[in-house]
C-alpha positions in Angstrom: 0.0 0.0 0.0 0.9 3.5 -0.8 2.2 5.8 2.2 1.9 9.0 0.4 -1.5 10.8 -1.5 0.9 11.2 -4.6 1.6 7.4 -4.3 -1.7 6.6 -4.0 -3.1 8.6 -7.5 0.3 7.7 -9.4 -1.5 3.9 -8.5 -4.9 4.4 -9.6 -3.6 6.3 -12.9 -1.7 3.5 -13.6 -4.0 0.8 -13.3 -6.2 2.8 -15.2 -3.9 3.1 -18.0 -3.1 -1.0 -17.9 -6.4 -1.5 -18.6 -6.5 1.0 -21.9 -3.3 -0.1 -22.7 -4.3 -3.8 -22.4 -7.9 -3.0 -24.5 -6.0 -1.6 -27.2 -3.2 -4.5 -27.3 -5.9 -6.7 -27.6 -7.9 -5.0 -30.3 -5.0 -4.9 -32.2 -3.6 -8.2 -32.2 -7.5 -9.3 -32.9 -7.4 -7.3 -36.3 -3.5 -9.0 -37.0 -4.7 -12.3 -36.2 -7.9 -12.3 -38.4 -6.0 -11.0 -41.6 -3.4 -14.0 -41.1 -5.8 -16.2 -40.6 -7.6 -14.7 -43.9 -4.4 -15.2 -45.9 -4.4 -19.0 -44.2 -7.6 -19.4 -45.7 -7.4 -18.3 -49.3 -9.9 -15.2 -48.7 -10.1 -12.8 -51.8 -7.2 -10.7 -52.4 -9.6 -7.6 -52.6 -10.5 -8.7 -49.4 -7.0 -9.1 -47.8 -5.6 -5.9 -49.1 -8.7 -4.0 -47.3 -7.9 -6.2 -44.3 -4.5 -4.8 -44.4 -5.1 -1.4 -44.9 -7.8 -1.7 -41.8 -5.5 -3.5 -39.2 -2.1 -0.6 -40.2 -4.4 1.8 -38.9 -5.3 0.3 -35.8 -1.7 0.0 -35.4 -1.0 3.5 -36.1 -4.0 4.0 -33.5 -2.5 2.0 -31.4 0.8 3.5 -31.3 -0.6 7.2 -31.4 -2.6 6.1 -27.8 1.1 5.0 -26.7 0.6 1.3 -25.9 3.3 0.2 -28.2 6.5 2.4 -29.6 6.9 3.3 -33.1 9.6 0.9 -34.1 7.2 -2.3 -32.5 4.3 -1.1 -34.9 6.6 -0.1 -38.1 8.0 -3.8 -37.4 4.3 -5.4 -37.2 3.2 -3.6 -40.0 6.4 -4.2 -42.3 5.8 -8.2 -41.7 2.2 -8.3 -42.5 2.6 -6.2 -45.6 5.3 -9.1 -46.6 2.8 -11.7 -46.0 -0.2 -9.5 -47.9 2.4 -9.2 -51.0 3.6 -12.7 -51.1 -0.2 -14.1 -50.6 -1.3 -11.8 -53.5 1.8 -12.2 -56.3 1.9 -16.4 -55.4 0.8 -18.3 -58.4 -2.2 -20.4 -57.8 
């Protein structure tokens, strides 16, 4: 327990920013797993591309609210547009 009344706000912000920080994680990593698991399961490549386009913005969200830094999200977003590329040029 917290001694001092600084202590004990600095511990209610912080909890309270865990649990934004922890709803945005999530949301993200949602959106990334449904687009791999699109381009697991042959969806269109119309449909893939919008994926994309939808999840590297809730990245950028996500980054902009400050759960994750910029070189995490410019890595996430570099990997996926690999896989989105290679997914749409492979011959079928």
């Amino acid at each position: 327990m917290p001694n001092y009344k600084n202590a004990e706000k600095a511990l209610k912000v912080a909890e309270k920013r865990r649990i934004v920080n922890k709803r945005n994680l999530s949301t993200m990593r949602t959106y990334i797993k449904k687009l791999r698991k699109a381009i697991e399961n042959g969806e269109e490549k119309e449909t893939v591309k919008t994926m994309l386009m939808k999840t590297v913005s809730i990245i950028d969200k996500t980054v902009k609210k400050g759960a994750i830094k910029d070189n995490t999200a410019s890595r996430y977003k570099s990997r996926l547009s690999k896989q989105v590329n290679n997914y749409i040029h492979r011959e079928n």
